[in-house]
C-alpha positions as CSV (number, residue, x, y, z in Angstrom):
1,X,0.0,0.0,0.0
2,X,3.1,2.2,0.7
3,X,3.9,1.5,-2.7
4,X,0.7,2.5,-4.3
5,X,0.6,5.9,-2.6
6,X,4.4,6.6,-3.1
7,X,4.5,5.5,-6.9
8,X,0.9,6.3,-8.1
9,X,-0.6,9.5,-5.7
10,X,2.8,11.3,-4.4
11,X,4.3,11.1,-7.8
12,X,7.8,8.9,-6.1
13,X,8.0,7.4,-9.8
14,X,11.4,5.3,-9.3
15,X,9.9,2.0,-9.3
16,X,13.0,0.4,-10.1
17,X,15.0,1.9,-8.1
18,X,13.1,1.6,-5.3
19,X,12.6,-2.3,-5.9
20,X,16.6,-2.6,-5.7
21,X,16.9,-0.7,-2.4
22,X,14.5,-3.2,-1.2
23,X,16.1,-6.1,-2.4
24,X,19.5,-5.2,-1.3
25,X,18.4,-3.9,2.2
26,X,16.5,-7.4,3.1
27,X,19.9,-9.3,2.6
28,X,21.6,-6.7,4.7
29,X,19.3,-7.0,7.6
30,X,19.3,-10.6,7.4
31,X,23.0,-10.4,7.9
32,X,23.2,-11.0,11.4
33,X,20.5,-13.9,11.5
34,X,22.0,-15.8,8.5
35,X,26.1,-15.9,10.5
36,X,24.5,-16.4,14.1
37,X,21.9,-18.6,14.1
38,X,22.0,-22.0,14.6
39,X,20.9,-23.7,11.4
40,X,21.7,-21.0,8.5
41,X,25.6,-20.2,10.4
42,X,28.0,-22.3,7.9
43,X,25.7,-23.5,5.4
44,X,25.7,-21.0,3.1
45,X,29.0,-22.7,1.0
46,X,27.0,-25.6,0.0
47,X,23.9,-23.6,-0.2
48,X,24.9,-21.8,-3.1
49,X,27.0,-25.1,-4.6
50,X,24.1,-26.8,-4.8
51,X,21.6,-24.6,-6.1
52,X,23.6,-21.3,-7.6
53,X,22.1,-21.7,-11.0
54,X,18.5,-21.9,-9.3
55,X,19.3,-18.7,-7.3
56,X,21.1,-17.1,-10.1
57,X,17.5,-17.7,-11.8
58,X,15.5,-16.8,-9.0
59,X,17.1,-13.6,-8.8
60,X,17.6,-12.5,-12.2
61,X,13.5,-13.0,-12.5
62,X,12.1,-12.4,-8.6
63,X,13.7,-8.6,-9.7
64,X,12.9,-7.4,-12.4
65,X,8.9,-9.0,-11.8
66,X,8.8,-6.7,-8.8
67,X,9.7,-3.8,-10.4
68,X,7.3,-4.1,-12.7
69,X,4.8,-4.7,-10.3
70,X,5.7,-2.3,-8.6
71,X,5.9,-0.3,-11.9
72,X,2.3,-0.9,-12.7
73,X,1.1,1.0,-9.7
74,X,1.8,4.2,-11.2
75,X,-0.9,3.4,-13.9
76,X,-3.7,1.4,-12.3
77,X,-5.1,1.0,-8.7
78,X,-3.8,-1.4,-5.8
79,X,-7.2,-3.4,-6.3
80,X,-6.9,-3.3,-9.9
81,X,-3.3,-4.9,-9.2
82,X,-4.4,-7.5,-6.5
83,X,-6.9,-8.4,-8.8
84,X,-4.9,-9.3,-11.7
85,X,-2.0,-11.2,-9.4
86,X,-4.9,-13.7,-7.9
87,X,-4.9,-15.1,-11.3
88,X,-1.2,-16.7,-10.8
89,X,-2.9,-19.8,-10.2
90,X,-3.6,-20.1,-14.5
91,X,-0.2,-18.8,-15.3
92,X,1.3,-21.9,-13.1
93,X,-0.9,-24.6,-14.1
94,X,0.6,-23.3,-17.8
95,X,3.7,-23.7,-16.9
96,X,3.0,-26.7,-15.3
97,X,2.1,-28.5,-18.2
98,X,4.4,-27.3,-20.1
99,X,7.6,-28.2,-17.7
100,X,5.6,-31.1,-16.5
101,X,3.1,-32.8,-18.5
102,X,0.7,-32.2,-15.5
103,X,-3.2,-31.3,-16.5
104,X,-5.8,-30.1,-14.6
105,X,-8.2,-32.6,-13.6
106,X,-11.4,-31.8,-14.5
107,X,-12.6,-29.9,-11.0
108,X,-9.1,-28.0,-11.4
109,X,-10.1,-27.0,-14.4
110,X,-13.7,-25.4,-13.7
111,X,-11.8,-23.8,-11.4
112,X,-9.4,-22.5,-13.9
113,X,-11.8,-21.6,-15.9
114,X,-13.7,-19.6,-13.2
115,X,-10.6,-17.4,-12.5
116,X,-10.0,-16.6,-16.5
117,X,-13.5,-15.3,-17.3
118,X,-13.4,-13.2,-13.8
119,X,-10.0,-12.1,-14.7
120,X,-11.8,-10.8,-18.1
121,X,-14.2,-9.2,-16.6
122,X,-12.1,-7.2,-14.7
123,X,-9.1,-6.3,-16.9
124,X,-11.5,-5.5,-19.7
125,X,-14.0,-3.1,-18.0
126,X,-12.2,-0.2,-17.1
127,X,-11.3,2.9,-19.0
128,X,-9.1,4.4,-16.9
129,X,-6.2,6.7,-18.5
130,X,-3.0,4.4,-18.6
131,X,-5.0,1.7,-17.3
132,X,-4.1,-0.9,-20.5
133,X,-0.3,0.4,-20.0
134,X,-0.1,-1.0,-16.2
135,X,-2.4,-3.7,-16.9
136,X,0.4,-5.0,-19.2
137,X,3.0,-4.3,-16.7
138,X,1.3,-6.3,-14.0
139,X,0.5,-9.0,-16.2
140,X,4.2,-9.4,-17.5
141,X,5.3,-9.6,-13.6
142,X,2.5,-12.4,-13.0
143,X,4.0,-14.1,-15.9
144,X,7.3,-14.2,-14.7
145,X,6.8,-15.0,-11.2
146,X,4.5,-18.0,-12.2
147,X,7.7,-18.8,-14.3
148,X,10.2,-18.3,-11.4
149,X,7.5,-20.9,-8.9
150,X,7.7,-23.1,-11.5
151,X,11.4,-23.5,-12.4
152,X,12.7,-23.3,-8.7
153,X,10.6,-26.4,-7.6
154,X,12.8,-28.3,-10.8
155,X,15.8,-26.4,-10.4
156,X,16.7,-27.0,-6.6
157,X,17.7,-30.0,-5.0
158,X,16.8,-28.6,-1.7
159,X,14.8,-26.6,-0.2
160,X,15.0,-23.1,1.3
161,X,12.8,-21.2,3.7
162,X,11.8,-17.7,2.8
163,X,14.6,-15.9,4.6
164,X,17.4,-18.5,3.1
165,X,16.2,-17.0,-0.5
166,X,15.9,-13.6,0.6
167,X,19.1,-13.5,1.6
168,X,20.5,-14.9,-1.2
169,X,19.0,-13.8,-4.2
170,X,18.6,-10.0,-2.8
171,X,22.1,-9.8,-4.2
172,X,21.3,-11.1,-7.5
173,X,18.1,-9.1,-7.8
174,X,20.1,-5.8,-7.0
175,X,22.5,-5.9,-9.4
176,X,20.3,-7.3,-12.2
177,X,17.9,-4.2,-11.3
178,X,21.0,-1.5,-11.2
179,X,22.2,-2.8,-14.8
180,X,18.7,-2.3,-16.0
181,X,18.6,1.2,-14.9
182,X,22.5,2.0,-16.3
183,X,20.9,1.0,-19.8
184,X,18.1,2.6,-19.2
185,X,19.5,5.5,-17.3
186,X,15.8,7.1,-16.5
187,X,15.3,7.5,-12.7
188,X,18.7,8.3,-11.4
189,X,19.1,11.5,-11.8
190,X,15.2,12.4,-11.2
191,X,15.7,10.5,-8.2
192,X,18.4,13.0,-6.8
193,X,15.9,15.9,-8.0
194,X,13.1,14.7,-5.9
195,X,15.6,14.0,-2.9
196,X,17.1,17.3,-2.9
197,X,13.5,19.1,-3.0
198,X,11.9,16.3,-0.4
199,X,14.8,14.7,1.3
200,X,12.2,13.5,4.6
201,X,9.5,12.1,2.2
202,X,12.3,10.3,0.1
203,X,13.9,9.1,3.6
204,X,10.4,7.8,4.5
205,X,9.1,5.8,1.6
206,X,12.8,4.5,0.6
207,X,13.3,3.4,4.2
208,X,9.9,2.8,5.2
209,X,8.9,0.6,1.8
210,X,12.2,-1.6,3.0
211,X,11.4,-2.5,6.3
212,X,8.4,-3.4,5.5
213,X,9.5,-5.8,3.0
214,X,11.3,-7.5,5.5
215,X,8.7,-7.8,8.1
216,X,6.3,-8.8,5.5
217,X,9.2,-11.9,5.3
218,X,9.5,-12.8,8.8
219,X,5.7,-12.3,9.2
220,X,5.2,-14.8,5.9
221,X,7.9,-17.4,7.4
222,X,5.7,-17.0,11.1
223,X,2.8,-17.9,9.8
224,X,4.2,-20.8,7.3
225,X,5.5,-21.8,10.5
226,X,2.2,-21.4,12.4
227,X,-0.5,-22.5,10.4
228,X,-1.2,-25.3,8.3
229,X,-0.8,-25.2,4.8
230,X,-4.7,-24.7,4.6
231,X,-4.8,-21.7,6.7
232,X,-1.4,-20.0,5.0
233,X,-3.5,-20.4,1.7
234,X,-6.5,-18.7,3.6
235,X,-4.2,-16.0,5.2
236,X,-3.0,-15.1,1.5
237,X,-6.3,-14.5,0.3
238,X,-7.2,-12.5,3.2
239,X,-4.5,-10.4,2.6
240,X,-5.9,-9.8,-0.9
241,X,-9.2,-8.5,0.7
242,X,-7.9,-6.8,3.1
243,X,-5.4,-5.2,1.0
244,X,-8.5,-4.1,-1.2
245,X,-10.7,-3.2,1.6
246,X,-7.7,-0.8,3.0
247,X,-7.1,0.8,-0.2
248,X,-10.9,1.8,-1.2
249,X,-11.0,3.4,3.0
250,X,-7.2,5.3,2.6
251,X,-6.6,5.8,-1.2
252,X,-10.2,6.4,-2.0
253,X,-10.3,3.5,-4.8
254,X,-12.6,1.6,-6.2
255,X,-14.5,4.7,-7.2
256,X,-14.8,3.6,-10.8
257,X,-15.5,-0.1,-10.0
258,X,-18.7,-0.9,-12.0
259,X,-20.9,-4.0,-11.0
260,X,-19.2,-6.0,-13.6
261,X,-15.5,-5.5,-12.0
262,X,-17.1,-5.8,-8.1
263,X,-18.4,-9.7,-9.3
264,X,-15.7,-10.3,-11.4
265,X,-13.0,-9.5,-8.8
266,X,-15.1,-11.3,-6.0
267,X,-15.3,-14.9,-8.4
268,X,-11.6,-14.1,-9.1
269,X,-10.9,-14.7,-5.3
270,X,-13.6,-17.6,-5.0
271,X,-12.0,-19.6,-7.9
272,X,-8.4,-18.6,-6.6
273,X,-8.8,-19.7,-3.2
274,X,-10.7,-22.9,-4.4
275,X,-8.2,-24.4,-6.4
276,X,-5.7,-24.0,-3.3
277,X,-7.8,-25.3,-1.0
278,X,-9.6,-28.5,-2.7
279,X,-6.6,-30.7,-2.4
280,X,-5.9,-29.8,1.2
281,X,-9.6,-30.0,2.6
282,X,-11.4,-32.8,-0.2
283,X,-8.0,-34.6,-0.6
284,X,-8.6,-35.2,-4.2
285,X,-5.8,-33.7,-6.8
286,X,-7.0,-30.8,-8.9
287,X,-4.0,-31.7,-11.4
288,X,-2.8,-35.0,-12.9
289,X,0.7,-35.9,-14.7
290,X,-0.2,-36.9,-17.8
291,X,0.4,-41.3,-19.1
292,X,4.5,-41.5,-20.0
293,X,4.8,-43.0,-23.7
294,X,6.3,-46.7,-24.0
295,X,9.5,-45.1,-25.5
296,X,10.1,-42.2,-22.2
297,X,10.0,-45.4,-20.2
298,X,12.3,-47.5,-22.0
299,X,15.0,-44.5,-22.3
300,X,14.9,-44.4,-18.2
301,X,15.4,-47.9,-17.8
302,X,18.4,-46.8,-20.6
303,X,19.7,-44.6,-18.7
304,X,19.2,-46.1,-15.2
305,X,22.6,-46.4,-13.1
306,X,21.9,-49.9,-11.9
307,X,21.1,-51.3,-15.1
308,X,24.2,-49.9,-16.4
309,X,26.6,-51.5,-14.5
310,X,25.4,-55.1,-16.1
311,X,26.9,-56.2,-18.8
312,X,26.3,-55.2,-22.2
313,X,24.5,-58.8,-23.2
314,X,22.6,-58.8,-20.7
315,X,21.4,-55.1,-20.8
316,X,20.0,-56.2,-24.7
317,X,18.4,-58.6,-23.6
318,X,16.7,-56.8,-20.7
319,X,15.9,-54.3,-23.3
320,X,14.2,-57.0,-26.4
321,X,12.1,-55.5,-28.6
322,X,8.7,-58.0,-28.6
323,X,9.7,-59.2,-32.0
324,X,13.4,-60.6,-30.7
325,X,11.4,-62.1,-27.5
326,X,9.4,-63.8,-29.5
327,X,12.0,-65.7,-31.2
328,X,13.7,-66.1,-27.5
329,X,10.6,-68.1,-26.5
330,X,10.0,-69.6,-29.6
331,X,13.3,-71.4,-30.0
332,X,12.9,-72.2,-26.5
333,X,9.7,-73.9,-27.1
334,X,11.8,-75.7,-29.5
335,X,14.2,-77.2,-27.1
336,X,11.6,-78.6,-25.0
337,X,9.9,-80.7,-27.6
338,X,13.2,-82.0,-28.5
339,X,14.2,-83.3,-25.8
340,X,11.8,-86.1,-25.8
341,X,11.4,-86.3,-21.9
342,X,8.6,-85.3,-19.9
343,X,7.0,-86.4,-16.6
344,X,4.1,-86.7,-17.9
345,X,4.8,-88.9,-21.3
């Protein structure tokens, strides 16, 4: 919300600056946590040996998405932005298949299909000036961080809690962001205009907007801590609402909402949250990996370690095609009625 006023109502329009300050300060102020605390203190050398190209990824993306998240605040309203990010759900189950030949099941996919309509009704019934501009904007960062949920899961061979990836990929994110804005070069110096005329308000919403950001972390790892996965997926999309609610009461939004946005935006969250919640509450998938072909099986067998270390005849003939088997049991067929003897002639 800090975000929204500075960027889209007091005219702070640095977004990606102010994106990098807070991705470099959340690393800094986990500092002391990370080469203390029992549990992170010494890890961090395998950490990043094991994963660096999954947090090399993670930060080149989780950057740049914010800032054009936080870009599109400029344009369109908090709601309006909170709206369009509920639909991540789609963008993953995309990706999903894509990465890994996983399909909704047919529940998943009402509920899918719930979310895209209300997502249409509410991107495509406003008229606001700039509105299409940060519409894009938003819906560029919800494509990317879908992307970035989806590759870490495949890219990392263990897993990190949220201040682990804070700390390392704050780093990653800052420097991506600061190479962007030396190509760019188009808030920089306007930054150190609006400083030197409102040094206190700069102080407060560069400062402010990053501790925030990192108590929005610890308060996220509390309460994955806390609750069961059921009620962090309820506490999300309370957050929504209440992020909503907060902004019509301080920012004056949702002024221009018509009907068709208000039942839109409120089926948006229904679908949203259902999809989360089915599995855990009904304990029936709403996705499904799709049947493997004959040949995807027969290249891991290929290519399984044990079954390697055989020997090369009998790896071909663990691997017969049906035609050569045949033969194999035809010739010893053969054999048996030659040899004349049986216990029952």
């Amino acid at each position: 919300m800090l975000n929204r006023w500075a960027l889209g109502q007091y005219h702070f329009r640095f977004p990606i600056l102010l994106t990098a300050s807070h991705m470099i300060f959340g690393s800094v102020a986990l500092l002391p946590l990370m080469l203390l605390k029992e549990g992170y203190k010494g890890t961090h050398l395998d950490n990043w040996r094991r994963d660096w190209r999954a947090l090399l990824i993670i930060g080149a993306v989780n950057g740049p998405q914010i800032a054009l998240n936080n870009a599109s605040l400029v344009s369109i309203e908090l709601s309006l932005n909170q709206a369009i990010r509920a639909a991540i759900p789609v963008c993953v189950a995309c990706f999903a298949f894509c990465l890994e030949r996983r399909v909704p099941t047919p529940v998943g996919a009402a509920y899918l299909l719930l979310v895209t309509v209300s997502l249409m009704c509410v991107v495509f019934t406003g008229s606001e000036y700039g509105e299409a501009w940060g519409v894009s904007m938003c819906a560029a960062s919800v494509l990317m961080s879908s992307a970035q949920m989806s590759l870490s899961g495949r890219l990392m061979s263990s897993k990190h809690d949220s201040f682990q990836l804070t700390f390392y990929t704050g780093p990653v994110a800052f420097a991506v962001l600061m190479a962007m804005e030396a190509v760019a070069q188009q808030e920089m110096e306007g930054l150190q205009r609006f400083a030197l005329h409102k040094p206190q308000a700069t102080a407060v919403i560069v400062l402010g907007g990053c501790i925030l950001a990192v108590m929005y972390n610890v308060v996220l790892m509390q309460a994955v801590r806390t609750f069961s996965s059921v009620g962090t997926a309820v506490l999300g999309n309370f957050r929504i609402v209440l992020l909503i609610l907060l902004s019509a009461i301080l920012l004056g939004e949702l002024q221009t909402w018509g009907p068709t946005r208000y039942l839109g935006c409120l089926t948006m969250f229904v679908g949203a949250a259902a999809y989360a919640l089915h599995p855990m509450l009904l304990g029936t998938p709403v996705s499904r990996e799709l049947p493997r072909t004959l040949q995807a099986e027969l290249d891991d067998v290929r290519t399984d370690p044990a079954l390697a270390r055989q020997g090369a005849a009998e790896e071909r003939y663990g691997l017969a095609t049906p035609k050569e088997s045949a033969v194999s049991e035809g010739e010893g067929f053969d054999e048996f009625e030659d040899d004349g003897s049986s216990s029952f002639g």
